[in-house]
N, CA, C and O of each residue as an XYZ file, in Angstrom:
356
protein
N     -10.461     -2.480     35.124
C     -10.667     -2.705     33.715
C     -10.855     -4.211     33.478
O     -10.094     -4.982     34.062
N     -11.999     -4.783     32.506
C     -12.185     -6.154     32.109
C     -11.681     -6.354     31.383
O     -11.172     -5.428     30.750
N     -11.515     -7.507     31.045
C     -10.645     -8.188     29.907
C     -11.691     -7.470     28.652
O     -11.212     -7.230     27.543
N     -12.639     -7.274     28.858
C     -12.934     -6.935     27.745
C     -12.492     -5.420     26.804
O     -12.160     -5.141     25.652
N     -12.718     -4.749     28.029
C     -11.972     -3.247     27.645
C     -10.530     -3.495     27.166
O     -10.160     -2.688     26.314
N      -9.535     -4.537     27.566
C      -8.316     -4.545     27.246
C      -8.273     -5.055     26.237
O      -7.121     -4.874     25.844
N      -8.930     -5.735     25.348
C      -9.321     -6.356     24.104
C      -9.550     -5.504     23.210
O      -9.194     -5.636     22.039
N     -10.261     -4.394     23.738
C     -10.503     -3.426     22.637
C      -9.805     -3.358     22.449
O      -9.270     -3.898     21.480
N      -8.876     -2.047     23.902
C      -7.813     -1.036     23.762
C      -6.939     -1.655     22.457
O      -6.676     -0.930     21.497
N      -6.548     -2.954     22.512
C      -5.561     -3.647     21.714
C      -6.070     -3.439     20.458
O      -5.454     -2.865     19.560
N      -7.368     -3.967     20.351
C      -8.033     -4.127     18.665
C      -7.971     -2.277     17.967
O      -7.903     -1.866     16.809
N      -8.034     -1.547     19.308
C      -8.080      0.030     18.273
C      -6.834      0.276     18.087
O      -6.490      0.744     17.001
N      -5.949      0.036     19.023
C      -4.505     -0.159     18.295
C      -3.722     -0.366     17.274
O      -2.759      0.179     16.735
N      -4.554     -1.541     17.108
C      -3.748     -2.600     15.846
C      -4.351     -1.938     14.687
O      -3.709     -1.872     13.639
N      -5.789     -1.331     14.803
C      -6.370     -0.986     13.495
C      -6.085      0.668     13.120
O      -6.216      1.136     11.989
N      -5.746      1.289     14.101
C      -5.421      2.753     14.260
C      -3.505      3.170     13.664
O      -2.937      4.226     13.388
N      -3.150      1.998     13.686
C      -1.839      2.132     13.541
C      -1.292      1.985     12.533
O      -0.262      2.501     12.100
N      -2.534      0.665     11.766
C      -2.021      0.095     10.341
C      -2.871      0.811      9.399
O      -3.108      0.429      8.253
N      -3.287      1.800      9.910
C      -4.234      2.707      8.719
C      -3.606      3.667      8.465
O      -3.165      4.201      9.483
N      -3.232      4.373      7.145
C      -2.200      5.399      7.277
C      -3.131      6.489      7.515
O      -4.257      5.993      7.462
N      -3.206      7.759      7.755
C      -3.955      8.938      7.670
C      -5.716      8.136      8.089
O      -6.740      7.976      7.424
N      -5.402      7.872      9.215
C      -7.101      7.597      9.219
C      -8.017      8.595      9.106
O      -9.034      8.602      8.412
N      -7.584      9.464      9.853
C      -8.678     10.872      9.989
C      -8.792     11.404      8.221
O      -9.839     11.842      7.744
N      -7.502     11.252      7.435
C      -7.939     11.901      6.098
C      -8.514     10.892      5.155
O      -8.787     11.261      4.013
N      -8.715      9.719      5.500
C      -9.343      8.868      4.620
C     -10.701      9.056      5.145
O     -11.519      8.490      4.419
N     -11.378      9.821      6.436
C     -12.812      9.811      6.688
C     -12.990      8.656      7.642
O     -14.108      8.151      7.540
N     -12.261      8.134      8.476
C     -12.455      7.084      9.209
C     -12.130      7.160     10.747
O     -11.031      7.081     11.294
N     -13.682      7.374     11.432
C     -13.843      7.680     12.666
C     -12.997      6.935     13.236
O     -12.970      5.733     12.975
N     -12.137      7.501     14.128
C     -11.197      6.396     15.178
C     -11.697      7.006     16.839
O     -10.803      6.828     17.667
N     -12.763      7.569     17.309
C     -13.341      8.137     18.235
C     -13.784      6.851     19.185
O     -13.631      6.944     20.403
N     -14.336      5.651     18.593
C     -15.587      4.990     18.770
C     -14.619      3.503     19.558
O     -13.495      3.378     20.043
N     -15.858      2.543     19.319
C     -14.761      1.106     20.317
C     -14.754      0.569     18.952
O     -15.399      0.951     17.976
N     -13.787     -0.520     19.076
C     -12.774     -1.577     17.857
C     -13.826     -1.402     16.821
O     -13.539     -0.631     15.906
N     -14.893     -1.928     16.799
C     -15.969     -2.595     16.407
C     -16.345     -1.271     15.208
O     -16.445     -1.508     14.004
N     -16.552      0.362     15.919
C     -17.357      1.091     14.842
C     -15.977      1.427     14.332
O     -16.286      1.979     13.276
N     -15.032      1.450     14.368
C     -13.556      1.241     13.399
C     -13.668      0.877     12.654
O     -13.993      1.517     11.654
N     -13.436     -0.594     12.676
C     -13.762     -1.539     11.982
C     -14.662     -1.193     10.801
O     -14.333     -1.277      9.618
N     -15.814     -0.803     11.267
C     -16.974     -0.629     10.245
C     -17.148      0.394      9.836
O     -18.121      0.514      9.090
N     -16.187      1.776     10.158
C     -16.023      3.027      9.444
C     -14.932      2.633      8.468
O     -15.048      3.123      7.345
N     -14.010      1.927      8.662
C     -12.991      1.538      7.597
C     -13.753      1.180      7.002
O     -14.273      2.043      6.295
N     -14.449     -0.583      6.849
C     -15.223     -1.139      5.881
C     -15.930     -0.144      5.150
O     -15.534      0.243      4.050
N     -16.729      0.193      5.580
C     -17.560      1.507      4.462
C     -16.918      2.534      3.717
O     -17.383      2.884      2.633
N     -15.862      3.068      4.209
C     -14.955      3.738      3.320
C     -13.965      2.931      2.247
O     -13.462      3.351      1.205
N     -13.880      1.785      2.799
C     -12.891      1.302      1.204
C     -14.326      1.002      0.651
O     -14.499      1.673     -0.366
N     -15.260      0.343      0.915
C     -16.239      0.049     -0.082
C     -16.418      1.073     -1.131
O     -16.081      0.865     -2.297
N     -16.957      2.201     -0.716
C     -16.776      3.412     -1.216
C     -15.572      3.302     -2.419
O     -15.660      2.970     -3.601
N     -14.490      3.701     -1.647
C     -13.398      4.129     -2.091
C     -13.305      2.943     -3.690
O     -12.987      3.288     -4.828
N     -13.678      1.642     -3.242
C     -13.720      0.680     -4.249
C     -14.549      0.883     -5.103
O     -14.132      0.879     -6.261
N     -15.733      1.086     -4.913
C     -16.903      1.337     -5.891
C     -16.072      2.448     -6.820
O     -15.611      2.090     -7.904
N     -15.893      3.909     -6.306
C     -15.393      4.847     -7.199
C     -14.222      4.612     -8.232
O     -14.050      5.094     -9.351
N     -13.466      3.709     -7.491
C     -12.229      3.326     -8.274
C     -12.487      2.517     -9.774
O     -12.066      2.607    -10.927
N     -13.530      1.607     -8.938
C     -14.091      0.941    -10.254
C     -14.863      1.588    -11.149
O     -15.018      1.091    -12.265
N     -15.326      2.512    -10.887
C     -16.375      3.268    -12.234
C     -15.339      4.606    -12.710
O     -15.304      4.894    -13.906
N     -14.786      5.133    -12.046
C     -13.550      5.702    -13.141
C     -12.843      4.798    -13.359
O     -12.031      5.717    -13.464
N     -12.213      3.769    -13.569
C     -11.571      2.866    -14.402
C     -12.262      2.676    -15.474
O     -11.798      2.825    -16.604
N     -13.338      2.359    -15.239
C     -14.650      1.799    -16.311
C     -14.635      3.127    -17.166
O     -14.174      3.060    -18.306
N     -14.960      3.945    -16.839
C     -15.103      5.567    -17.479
C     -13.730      5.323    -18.229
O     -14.101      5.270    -19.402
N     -12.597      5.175    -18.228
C     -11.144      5.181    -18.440
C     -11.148      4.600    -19.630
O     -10.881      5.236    -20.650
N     -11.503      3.110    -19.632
C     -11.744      2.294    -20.775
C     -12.705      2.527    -21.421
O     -12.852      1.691    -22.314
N     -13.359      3.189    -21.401
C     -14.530      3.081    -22.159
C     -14.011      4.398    -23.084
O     -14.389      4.376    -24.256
N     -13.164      5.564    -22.654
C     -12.665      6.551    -23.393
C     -11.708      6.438    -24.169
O     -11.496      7.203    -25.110
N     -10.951      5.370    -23.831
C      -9.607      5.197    -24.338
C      -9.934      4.517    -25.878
O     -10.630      3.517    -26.053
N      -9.329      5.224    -26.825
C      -9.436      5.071    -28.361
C      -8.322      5.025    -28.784
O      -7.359      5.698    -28.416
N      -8.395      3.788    -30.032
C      -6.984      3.611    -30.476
C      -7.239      4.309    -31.919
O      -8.209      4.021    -32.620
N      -6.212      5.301    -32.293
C      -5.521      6.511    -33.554
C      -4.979      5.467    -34.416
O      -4.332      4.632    -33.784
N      -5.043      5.291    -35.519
C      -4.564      4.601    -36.649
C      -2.912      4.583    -36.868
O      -2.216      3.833    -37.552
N      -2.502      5.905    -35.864
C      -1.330      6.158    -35.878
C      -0.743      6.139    -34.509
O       0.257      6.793    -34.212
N      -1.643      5.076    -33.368
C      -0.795      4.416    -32.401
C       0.009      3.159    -32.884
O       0.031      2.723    -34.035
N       0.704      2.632    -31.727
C       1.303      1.476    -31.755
C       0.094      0.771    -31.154
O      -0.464      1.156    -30.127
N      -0.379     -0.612    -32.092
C      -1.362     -1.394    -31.046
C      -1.080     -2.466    -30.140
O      -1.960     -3.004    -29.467
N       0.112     -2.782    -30.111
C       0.602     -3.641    -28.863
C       1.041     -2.869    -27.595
O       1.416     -3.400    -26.550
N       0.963     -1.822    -27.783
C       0.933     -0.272    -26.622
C      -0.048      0.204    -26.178
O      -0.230      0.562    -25.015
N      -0.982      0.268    -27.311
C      -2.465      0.019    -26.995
C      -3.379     -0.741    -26.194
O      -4.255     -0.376    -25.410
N      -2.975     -1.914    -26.569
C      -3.174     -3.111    -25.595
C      -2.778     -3.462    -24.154
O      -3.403     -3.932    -23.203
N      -1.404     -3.028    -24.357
C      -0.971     -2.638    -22.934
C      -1.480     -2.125    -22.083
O      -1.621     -2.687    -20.997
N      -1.960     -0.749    -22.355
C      -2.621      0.018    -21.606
C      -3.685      0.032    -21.572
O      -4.104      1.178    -21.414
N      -4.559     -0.818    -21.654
C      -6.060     -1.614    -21.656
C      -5.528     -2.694    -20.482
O      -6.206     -2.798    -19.459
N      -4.835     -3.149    -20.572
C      -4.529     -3.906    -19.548
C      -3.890     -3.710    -18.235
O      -4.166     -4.345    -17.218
N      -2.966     -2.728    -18.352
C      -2.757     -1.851    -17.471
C      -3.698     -1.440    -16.261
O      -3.693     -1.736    -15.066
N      -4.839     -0.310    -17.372
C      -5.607      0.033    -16.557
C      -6.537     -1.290    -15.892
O      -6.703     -1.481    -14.687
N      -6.946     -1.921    -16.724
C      -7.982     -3.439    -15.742
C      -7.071     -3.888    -14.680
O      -7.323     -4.104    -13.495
N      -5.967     -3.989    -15.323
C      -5.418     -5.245    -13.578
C      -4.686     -4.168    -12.899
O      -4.397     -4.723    -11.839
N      -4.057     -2.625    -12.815
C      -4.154     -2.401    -11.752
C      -5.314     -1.991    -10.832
O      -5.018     -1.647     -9.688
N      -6.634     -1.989    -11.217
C      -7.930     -1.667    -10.802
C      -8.474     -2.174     -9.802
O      -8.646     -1.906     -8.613
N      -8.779     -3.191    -10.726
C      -9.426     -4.418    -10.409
C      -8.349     -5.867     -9.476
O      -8.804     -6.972     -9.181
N      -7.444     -5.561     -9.302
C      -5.690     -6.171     -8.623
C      -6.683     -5.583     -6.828
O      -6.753     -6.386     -5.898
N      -7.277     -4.212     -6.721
C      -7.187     -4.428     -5.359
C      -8.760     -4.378     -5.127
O      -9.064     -3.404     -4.440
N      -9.508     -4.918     -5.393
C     -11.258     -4.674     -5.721
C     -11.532     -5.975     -5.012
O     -12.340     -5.998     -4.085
N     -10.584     -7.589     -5.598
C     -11.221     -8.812     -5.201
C     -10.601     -9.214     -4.270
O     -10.929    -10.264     -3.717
């Protein structure tokens, strides 16, 4: 075995271990470090894109009743943006 194969072995390790449920998030762990790597990347992208357009969908529905509280209101306008958008950047 080359140093290089042992480099992987390590890199699919480290990335196979700290992923919870890889197989149920859709993320090939079959392949070397590298298509890991880039099956993760494409699935949070994903996963990010969707998150962000139902959030967006979220706010854009959310209506304030004459007979809310509007500092509760507000809250939860804010709520929804920064926990959203908290793991996006």
């Amino acid at each position: 075995m080359d140093e290089w194969e042992i480099q992987d072995i390590w890199t699919k390790t480290l990335l196979t271990f700290n992923i919870k449920d890889a197989d149920g998030l859709g993320i090939d762990t079959t392949g070397i470090s590298a298509s890991i790597w880039k099956s993760a990347k494409n699935n949070y992208k994903t996963h990010s894109e969707m998150t962000r357009i139902n959030a967006d969908n979220e706010l854009r529905t959310l209506k304030y009743a004459d007979n809310n509280n509007f500092p509760t209101h507000l809250s939860i306008i804010v709520m929804i943006h920064s926990n959203t958008y908290l793991f996006l950047y």
